[in-house]
N, C-alpha and C positions, 0 to 999 in steps of 0.2 A: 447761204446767208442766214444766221438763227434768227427767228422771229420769236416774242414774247407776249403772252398777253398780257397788259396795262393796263388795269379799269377797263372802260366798253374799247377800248383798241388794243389791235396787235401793233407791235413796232418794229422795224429792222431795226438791227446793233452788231457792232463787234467790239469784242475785247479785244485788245494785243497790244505786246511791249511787256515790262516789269517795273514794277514801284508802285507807288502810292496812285492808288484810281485818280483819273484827271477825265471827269465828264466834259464833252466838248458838244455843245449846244450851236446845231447850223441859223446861217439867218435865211431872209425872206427865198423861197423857190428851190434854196438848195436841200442838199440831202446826205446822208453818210458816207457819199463817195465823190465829194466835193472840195472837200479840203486841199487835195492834191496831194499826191506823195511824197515832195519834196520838205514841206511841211512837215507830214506826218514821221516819215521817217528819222527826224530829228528829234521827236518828242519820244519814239517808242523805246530809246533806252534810260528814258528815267522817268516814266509815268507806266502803269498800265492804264491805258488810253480805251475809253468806252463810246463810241463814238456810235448817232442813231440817226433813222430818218423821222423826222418831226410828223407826224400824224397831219395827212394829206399830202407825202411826199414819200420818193424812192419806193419801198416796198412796202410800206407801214399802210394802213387802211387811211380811206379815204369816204370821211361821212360826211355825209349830205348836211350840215348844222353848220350854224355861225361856230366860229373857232376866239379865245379869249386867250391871251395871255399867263393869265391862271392857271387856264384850264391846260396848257401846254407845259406850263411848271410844275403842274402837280403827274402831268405824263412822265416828263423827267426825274422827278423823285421818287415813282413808281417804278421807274425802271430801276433803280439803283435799288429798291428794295427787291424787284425779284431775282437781280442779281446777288444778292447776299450782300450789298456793300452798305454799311452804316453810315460812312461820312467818304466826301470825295472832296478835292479841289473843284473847279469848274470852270470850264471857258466857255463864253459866247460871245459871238462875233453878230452885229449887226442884231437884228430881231431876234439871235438867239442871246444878243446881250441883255433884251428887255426880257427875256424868257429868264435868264439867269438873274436881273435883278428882281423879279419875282421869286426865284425859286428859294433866295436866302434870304427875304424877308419871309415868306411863310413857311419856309423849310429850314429856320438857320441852322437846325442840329445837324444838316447833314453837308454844309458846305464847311470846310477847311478852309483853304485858300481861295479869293475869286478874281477871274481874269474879266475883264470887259471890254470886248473889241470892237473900234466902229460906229460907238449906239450911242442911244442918247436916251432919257428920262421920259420921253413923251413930250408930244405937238407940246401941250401948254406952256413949258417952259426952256423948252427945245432952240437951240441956234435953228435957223430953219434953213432948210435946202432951197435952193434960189430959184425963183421962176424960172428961168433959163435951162435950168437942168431938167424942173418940171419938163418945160415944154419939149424937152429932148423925147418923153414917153410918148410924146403925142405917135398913133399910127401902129405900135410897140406892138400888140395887143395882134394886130392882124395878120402878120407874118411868120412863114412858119416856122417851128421849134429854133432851127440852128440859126436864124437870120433871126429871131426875136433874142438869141442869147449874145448875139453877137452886136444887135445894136443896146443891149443892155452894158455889154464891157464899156461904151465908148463912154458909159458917165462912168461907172467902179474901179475901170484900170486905168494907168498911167498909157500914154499915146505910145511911149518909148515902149512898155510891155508888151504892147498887142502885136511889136513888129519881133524882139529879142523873145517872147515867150511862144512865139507862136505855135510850136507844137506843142509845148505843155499845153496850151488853152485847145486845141486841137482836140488832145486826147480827154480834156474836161466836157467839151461835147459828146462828146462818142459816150460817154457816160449819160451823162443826161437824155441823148437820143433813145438808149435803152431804155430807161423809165424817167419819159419826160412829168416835169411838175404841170399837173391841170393848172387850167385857167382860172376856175372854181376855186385853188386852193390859193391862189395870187389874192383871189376877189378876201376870201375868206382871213388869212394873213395880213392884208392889208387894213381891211374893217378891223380887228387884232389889233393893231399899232396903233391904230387912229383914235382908239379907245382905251391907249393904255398911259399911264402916269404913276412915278413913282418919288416926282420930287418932291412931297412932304412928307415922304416914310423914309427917305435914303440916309436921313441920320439914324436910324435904327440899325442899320450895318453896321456889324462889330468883326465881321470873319476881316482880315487883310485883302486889300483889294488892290489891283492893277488895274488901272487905265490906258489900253494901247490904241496908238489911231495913223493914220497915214496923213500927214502935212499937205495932202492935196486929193482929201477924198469931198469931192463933189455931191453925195451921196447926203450924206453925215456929216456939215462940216465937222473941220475939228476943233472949234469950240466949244461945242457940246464935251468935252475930255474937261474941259478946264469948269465948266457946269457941275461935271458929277465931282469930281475932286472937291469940292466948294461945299459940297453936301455929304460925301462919305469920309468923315474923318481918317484919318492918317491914309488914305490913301496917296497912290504914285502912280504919276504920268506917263508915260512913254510916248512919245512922240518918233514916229520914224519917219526919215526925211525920206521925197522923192517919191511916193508912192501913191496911192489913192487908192479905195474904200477897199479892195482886196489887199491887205497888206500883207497875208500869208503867206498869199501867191507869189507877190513881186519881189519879197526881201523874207523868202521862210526861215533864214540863217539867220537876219538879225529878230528876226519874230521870234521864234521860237526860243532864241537865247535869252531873249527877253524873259519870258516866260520862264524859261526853265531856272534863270538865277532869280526870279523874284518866289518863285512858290519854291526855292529850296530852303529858302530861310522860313517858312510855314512850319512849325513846329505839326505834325500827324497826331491826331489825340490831342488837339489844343481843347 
């Protein structure tokens, strides 16, 4: 697995696939080997796909310091400079959607296309996630790795997935059991969200933007999609029926094609 140094941090990353760079930004806990393959495998024949672990997760250094949004956008742009890439498309899913709408307000030169999955603008103007879902976390925290990830699907995935997906989500453990995400980096991540806001700068986006969400994600609702649409001009929607806040995972076929017919029309060198 190549690691890079980034400012004060090393990062895991891989490149793979061919086409135009498509950075793909994980959200809260996960890491570069999260996405799932079924996913991935549908992007790597028309992206080369760079895909990292967020600093305090997978293999990427993990410092003892409050963690910013910012400060994780400008990780991401560093990376793409010491890969040699100038400009890329970008996806982020969840936190690493808040991570990508930083990254193209202070980075616009280097985003192309932007996908944004899952996420929302920050608490302040945020559809909010419902007490009830909160109160699902309660206890979350004290159990161990595979039973904390597993009562974490019961808000992110659809009821139907967790019984039809079961060995994909299976083998997503077994990954994460390798190099589980600290606690520390939840604490840290978390303080990160709670402190980030982007909805009086989101008419500043000029790159082309996609809004993707799951019509039953608990997480995020999906009003937040119809939020940022409201604020990034010419933006589009995408709504996938039946799924909830993993929407990669549970429809990668329609996710993905999503994705791949909206960043074709992305003119490279815009």
């Amino acid at each position: 697995m190549p690691i890079t140094k980034v400012g004060d941090v090393n990062l895991e990353y891989y490149v793979e696939g061919s086409g135009p760079p498509l950075l793909m930004i994980m959200g809260m806990g996960g890491q570069a080997l999260s996405w799932g393959e079924p996913f991935l495998e549908r992007l790597r024949p028309h992206f080369k796909i760079i895909r990292f672990s967020n600093r305090g997760t997978g293999l990427s250094d993990k410092p003892a310091t409050p963690f910013t949004v910012p400060q994780m956008a400008d990780d991401a742009a560093g990376l793409l400079t010491e890969l040699g890439i100038e400009r890329a498309h970008v996806l982020g899913i969840s936190l690493g959607g808040m991570i990508a709408q930083e990254l193209v307000l202070s980075h616009p030169q280097r985003v192309e296309g932007l996908v944004l999955g899952c996420t929302a603008c920050g608490p302040g103007h945020s559809v909010p996630t419902s007490q009830e879902t909160i109160a699902k976390f309660g206890g979350i925290v004290n159990l161990p790795v595979d039973e904390r990830i597993k009562r974490f699907w019961m808000i992110t995935i659809a009821p139907e997935f967790q019984e039809t997906g079961a060995r994909f989500l299976d083998e997503i453990i077994g990954h994460h059991l390798k190099q589980p995400t600290p606690l520390d980096t939840f604490a840290r991540q978390m303080a990160a969200a709670s402190s980030f806001d982007t909805y009086e700068r989101l008419p500043q986006i000029k790159a082309p933007t996609l809004i993707v969400h799951g019509d039953r994600d608990l997480l995020i609702p999906p009003g937040n999609a119809e939020v940022l649409q409201q604020r990034i001009a010419g933006s589009q929607v995408r709504i996938i029926a039946g799924v909830a806040h993993m929407f990669f995972w549970e429809k990668p076929e329609e996710a993905s094609g999503a994705i791949v017919e909206f960043l074709a029309k992305v003119p490279v060198g815009r």
